[in-house]
C-alpha positions as a printed NumPy array, in Angstrom:
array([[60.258,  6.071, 37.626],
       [62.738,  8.019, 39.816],
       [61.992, 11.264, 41.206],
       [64.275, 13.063, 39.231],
       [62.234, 11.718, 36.127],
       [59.578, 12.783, 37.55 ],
       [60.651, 16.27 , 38.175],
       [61.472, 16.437, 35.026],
       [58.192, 15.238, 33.378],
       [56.592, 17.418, 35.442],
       [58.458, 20.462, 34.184],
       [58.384, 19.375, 30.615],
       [54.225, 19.331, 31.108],
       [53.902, 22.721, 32.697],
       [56.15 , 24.096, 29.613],
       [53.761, 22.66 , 27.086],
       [50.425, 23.839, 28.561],
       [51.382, 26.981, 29.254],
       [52.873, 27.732, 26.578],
       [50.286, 26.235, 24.036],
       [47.192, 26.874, 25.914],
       [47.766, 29.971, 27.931],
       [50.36 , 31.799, 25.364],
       [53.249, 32.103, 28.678],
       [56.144, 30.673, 29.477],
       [57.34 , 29.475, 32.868],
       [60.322, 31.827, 34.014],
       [62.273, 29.586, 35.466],
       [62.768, 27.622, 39.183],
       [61.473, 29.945, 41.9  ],
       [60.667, 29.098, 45.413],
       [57.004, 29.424, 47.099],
       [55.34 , 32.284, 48.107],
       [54.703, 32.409, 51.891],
       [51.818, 34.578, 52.505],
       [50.389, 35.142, 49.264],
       [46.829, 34.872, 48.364],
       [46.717, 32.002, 46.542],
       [44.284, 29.718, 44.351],
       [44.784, 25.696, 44.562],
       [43.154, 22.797, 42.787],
       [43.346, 19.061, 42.558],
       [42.768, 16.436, 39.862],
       [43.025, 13.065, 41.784],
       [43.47 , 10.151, 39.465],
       [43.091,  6.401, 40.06 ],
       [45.068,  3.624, 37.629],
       [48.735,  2.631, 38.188],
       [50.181,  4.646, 39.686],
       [46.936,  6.337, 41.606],
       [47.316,  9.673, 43.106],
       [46.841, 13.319, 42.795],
       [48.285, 16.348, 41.081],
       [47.862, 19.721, 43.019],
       [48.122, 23.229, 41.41 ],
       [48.822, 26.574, 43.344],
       [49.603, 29.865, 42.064],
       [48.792, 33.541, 43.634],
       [45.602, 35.01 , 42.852],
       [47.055, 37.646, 40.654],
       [48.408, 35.278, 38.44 ],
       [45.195, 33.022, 38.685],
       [43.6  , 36.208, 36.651],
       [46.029, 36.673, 34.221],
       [46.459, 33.592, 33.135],
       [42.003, 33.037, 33.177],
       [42.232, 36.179, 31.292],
       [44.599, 35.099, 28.453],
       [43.   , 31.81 , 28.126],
       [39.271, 33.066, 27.928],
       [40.27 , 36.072, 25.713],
       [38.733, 38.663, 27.933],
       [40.161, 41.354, 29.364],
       [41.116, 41.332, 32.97 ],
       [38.778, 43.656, 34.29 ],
       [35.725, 41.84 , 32.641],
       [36.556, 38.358, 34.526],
       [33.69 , 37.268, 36.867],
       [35.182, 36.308, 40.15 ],
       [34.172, 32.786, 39.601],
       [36.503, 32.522, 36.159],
       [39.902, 32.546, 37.73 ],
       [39.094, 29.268, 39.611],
       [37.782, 27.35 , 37.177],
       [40.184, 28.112, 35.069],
       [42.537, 26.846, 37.576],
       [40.607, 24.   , 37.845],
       [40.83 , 23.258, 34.269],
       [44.658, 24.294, 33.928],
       [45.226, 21.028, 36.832],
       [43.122, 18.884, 34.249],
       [45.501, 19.281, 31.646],
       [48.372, 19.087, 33.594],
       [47.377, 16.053, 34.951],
       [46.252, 14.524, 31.234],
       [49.357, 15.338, 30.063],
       [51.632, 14.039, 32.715],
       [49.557, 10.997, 32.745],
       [49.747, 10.124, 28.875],
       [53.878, 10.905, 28.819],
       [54.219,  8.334, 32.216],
       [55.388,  5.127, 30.272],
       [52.769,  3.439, 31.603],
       [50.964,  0.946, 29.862],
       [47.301,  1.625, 31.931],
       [44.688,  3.162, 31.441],
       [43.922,  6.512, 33.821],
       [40.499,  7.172, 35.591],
       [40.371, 11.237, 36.006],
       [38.255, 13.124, 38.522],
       [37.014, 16.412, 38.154],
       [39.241, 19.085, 39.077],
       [38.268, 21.122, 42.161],
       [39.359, 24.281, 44.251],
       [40.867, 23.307, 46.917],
       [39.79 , 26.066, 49.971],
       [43.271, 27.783, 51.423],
       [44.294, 25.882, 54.817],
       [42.214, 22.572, 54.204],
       [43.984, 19.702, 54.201],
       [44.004, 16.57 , 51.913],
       [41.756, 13.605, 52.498],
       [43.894, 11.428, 54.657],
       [45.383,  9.053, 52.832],
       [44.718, 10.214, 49.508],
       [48.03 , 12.021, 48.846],
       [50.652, 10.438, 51.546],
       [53.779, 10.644, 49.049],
       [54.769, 13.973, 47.649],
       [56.733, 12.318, 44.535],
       [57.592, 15.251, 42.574],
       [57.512, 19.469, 43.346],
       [58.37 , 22.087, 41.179],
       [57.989, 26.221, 41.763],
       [58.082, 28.048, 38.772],
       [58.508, 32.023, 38.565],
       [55.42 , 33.027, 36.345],
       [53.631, 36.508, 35.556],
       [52.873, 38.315, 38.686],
       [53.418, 35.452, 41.391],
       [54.72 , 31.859, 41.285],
       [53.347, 28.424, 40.067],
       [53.545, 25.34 , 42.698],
       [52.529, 22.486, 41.246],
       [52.736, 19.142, 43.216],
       [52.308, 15.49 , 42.539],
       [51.178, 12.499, 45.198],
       [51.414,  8.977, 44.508],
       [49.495,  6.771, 46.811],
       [51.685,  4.002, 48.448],
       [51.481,  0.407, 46.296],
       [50.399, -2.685, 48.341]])
């Protein structure tokens, strides 16, 4: 699959889940935030291809999108909820991008995880960036990122 394809899948996803599980819409191409406080994940996935999809968005936007998705008000979020419901925003991503690759294998998920601001990946595990997109979003921006290890 070219990157372009890819690009485009990856938009296409991000429209569907958050529009149908987080009740937003993506406003359009925007470039990363440099300095932000942010919140990252990553759902690594093994099958053909294997990689990695890697979710970043600022920390305000972390909480209003855990906030719409859990129903609660903002101000009642624990300070644990924002994560994890980054965490589980990746997962979906990732299951979605995954079952609209024509790709006739099956996928092997891992858990989502935060990914601590300033680590860096597991070498190896995400060598090829294959697709990037920045989307504007309420209060910040959305990075989300896909690696493809390299095929022997």
């Amino acid at each position: 699959m070219s990157e372009q394809n890819l690009d485009q899948l990856l938009s296409g996803v991000v429209d569907t889940v958050m529009e149908t599980m987080f009740f937003s819409t993506p406003r359009g191409p925007a470039e990363p935030e440099a300095g932000a406080s942010v919140l990252k994940a990553r759902v690594a996935f093994r099958g053909r291809p294997s990689g990695a999809l890697r979710v970043c968005l600022s920390a305000a936007s972390a909480r209003i999108l855990a906030a719409g998705f859990l129903g609660e008000d903002e101000a009642m979020l624990t300070d644990s909820q924002p994560g994890e419901v980054v965490c589980e925003f990746a997962n979906m991503l990732c299951g979605l991008f995954l079952s609209r690759l024509e790709s006739d294998e099956s996928f092997d998920l891992n858990s989502p995880e935060l990914v601590p601001v300033g680590s860096l990946a597991a070498p190896g595990s995400e060598a090829l960036p294959a697709a990037s997109q920045s989307f504007g979003i309420e209060e910040g921006i959305l990075t989300v990122t896909l690696h493809l290890e390299a095929t022997a």
